[in-house]
C-alpha positions as CSV (number, residue, x, y, z in Angstrom):
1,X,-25.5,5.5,14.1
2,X,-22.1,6.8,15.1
3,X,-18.6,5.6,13.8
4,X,-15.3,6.9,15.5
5,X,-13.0,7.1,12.8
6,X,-9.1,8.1,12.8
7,X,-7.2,9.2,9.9
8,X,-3.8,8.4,9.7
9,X,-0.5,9.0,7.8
10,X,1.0,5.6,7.2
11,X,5.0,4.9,6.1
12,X,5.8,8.4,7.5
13,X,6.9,9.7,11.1
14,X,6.1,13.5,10.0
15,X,2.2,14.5,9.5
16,X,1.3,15.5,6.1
17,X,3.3,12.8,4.2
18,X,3.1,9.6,3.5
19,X,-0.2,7.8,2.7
20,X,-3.8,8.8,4.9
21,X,-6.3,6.1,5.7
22,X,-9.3,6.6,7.4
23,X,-9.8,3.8,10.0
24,X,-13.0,2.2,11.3
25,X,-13.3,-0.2,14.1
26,X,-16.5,-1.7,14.2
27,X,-18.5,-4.5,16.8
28,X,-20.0,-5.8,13.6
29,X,-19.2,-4.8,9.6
30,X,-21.9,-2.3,8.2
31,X,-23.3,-3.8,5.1
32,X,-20.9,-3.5,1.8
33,X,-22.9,-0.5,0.4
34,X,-22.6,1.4,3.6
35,X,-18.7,0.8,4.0
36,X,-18.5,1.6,0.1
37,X,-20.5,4.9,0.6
38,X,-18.1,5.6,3.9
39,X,-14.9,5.2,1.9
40,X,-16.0,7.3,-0.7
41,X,-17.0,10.1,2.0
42,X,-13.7,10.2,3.4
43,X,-12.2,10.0,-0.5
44,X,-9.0,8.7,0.9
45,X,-7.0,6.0,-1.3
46,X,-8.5,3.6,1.3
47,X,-10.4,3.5,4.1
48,X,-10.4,0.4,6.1
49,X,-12.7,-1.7,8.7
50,X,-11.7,-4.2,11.7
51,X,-14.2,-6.2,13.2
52,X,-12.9,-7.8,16.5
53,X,-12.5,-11.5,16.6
54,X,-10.9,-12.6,19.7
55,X,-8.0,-10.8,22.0
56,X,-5.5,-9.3,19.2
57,X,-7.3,-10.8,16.2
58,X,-9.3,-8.9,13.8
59,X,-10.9,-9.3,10.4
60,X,-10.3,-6.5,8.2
61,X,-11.3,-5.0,4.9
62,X,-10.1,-2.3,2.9
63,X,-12.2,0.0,0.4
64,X,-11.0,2.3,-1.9
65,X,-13.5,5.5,-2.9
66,X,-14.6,2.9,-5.7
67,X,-14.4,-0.6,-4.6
68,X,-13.2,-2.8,-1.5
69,X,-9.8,-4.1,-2.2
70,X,-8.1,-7.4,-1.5
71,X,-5.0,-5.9,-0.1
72,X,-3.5,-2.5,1.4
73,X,-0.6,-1.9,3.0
74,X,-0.7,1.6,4.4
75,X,-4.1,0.9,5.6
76,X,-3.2,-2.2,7.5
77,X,-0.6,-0.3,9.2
78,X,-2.7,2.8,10.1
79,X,-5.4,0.7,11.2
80,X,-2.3,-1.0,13.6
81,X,-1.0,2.2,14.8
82,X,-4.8,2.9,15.4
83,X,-5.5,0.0,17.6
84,X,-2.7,0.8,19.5
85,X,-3.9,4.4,19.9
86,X,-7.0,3.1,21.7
87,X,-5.4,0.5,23.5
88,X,-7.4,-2.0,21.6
89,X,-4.4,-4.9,21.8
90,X,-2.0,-6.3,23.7
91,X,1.0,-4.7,23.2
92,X,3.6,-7.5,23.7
93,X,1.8,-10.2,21.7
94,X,1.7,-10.2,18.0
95,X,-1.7,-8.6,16.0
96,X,-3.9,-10.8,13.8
97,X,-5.6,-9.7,10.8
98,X,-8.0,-11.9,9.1
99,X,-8.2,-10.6,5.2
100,X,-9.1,-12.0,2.1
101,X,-5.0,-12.3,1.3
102,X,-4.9,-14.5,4.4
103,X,-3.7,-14.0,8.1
104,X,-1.4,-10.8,8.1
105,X,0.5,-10.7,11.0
106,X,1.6,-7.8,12.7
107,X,4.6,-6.8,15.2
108,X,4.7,-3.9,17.1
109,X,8.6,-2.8,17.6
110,X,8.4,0.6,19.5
111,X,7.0,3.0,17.3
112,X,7.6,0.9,14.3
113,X,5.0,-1.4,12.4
114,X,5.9,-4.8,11.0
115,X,3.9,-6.1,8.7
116,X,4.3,-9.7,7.3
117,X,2.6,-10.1,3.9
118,X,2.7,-12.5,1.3
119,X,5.2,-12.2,-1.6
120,X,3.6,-11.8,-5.1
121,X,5.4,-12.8,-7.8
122,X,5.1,-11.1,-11.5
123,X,3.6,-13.2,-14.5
124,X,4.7,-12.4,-18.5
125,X,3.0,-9.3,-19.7
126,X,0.0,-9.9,-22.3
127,X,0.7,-8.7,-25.6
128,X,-2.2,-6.1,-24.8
129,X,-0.5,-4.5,-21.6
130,X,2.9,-4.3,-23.8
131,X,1.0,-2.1,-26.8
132,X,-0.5,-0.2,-24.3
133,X,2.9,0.7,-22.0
134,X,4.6,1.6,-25.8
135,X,1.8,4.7,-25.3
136,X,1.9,5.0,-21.5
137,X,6.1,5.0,-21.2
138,X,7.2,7.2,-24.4
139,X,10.5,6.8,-26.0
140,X,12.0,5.8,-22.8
141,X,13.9,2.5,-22.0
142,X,11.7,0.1,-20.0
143,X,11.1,-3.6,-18.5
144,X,7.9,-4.8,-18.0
145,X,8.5,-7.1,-15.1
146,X,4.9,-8.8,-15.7
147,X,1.7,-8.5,-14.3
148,X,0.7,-9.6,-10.6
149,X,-1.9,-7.5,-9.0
150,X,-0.1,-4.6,-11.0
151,X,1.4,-4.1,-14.2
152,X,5.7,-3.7,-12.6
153,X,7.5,-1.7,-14.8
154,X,11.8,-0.9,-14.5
155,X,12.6,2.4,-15.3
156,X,16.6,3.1,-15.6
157,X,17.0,5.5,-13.1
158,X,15.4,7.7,-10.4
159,X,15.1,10.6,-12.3
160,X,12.6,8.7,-15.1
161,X,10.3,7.7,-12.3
162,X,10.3,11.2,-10.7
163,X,9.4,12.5,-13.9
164,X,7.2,10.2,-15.1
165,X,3.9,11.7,-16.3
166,X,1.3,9.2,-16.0
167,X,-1.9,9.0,-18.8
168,X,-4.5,8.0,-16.2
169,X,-7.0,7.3,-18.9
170,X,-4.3,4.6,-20.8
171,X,-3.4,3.0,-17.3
172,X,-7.1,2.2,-17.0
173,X,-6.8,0.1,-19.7
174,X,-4.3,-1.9,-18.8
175,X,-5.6,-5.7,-17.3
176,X,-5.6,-5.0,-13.8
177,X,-6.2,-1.5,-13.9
178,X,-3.0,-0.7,-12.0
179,X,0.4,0.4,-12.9
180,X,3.7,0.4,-10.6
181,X,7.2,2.0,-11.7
182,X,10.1,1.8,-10.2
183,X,14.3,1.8,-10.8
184,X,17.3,1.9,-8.6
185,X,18.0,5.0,-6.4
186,X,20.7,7.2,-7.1
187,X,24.0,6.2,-5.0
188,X,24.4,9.3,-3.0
189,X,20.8,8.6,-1.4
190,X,20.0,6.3,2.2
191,X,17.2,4.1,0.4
192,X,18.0,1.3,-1.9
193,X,15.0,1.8,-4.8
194,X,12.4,4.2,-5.4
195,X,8.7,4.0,-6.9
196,X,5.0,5.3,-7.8
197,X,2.5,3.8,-8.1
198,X,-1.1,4.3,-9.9
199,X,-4.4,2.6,-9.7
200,X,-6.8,4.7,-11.6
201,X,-9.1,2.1,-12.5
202,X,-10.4,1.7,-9.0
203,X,-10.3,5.3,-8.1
204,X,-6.7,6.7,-7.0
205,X,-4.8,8.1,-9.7
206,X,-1.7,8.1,-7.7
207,X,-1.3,6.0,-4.6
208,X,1.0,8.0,-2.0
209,X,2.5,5.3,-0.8
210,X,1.7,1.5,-1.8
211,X,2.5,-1.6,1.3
212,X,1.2,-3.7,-1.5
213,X,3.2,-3.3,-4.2
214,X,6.6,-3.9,-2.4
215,X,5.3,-7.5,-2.5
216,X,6.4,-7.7,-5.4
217,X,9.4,-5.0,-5.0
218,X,11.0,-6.3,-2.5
219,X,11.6,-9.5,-4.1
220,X,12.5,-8.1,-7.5
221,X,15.3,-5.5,-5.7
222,X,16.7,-7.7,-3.0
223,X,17.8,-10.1,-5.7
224,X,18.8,-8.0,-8.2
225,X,20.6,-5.7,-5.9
226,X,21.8,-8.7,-4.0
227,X,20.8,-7.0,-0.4
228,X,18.3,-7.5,1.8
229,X,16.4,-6.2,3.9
230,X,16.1,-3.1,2.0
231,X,15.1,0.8,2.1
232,X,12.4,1.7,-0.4
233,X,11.1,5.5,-1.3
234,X,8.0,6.4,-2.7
235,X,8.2,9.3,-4.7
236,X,4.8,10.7,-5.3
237,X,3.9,14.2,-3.9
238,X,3.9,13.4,-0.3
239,X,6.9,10.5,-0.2
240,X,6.9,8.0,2.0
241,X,9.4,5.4,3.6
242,X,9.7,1.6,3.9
243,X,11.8,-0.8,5.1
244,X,10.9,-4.1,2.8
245,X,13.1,-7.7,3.5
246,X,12.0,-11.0,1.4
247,X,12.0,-14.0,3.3
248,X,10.5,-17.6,1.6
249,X,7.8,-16.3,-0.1
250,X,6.7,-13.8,2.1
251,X,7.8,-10.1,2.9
252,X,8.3,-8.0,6.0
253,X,7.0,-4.4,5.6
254,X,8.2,-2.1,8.4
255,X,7.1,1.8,8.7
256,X,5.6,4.4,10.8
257,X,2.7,6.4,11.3
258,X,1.1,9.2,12.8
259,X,-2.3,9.9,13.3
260,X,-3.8,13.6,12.0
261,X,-7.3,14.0,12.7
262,X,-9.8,12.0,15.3
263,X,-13.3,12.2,14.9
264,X,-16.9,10.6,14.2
265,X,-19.0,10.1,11.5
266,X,-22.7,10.4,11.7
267,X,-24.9,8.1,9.7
């Protein structure tokens, strides 16, 4: 058995940046410990499957190197940018993925990807994720913004989350696993807010660049900064770039990508 797989930087027009997926378009899904085993071959923050449906529509699932995931956001739009690589879709009608987050629907506009996802709200932190990020944070100000699918966290400037040094080990402990930092960008720079983001519970230490967590970003920022849509940064080792706008309770996720490396896997 033979997969064609593409890997792809997502939230980046320049190869080498941004966040790689490995994407894997498939007539029917392999069985979940074959797709796990896969992910963890490529060892990429996520790999992810489509399975066609009907013209433009496509169920997808995403697996990190340890488990499959209910949500990614640079893998949604790799695996878009992929499709249209292969001439998979209809260009001029919209792209339908069926997820276990819902229907994500996708626009193509040019080059650039839009992605509309739902908006997650935070919920208090437990008293157990607050001991823990008096550890994890240091003797630096902070505002746990409450746990979603991530612990959020407001840092008071870029600087703190650029130099953040994360304890992998104490993140794990934390409820969900997953930690996300973030705190306005300095004035003289084009993007609005910056962030990192770590997940090491389910295998990536440090996520490139996370679609999933400006769920909850975008919301948080665009009323706090009072602007919307906004520019977001990224500031792990590779950066990346997003364009995030909040609209009802869903968000708009706009980016780029650029495909690396095409080959096959052989099982």
């Amino acid at each position: 058995m033979e997969y064609q797989i593409f890997t792809i930087d997502a939230f980046t027009q320049t190869a080498f940046s941004g966040n790689p997926a490995a994407t894997v378009l498939v007539d029917k899904f392999p069985d979940d410990a074959l797709m796990q085993k896969i992910a963890a071959e490529m060892n990429l923050s996520e790999t992810v499957f489509a399975q066609p449906i009907s013209p433009n529509a496509f169920h997808l699932r995403w697996f990190t190197p340890a488990a499959e995931v209910p949500l990614c956001g640079h893998a949604t739009l790799a695996m878009s940018h992929y499709l249209k690589e292969l001439r998979a879709i209809d260009l001029s009608s919209p792209l339908v993925f069926q997820t276990l987050s819902g229907d994500l629907v996708i626009n193509l506009e040019g080059d650039r990807i839009v992605m509309d996802f739902p908006a997650v709200y935070p919920t208090p932190c437990d008293r157990q994720d607050l001991s823990l990020l008096e550890s994890i944070m240091g003797n630096q100000p902070y505002e746990c913004l409450g746990v979603a699918d991530n612990v959020t966290v407001v840092l008071a400037n870029e600087s703190a989350v650029a130099n953040f040094v994360p304890d992998f080990a104490a993140i794990a402990q934390l409820s969900v696993g997953r930690l996300t930092i973030t705190a306005i960008a300095d004035p003289e720079h084009p993007y609005d807010f910056v962030s990192r983001f770590f997940a090491p519970k389910v295998g990536i230490n440090e996520d490139p660049v996370t679609g999933s967590a400006h769920c909850t970003l975008a919301p948080y920022w665009a009323k706090r900064l009072n602007k919307n849509p906004l520019q977001a940064k990224q500031l792990s080792q590779r950066t990346g770039d997003l364009e995030v706008e909040h609209i009802g309770d869903r968000v708009k996720l706009k980016g780029f990508a650029v495909t690396v490396l095409r080959g096959s896997l052989s099982i």
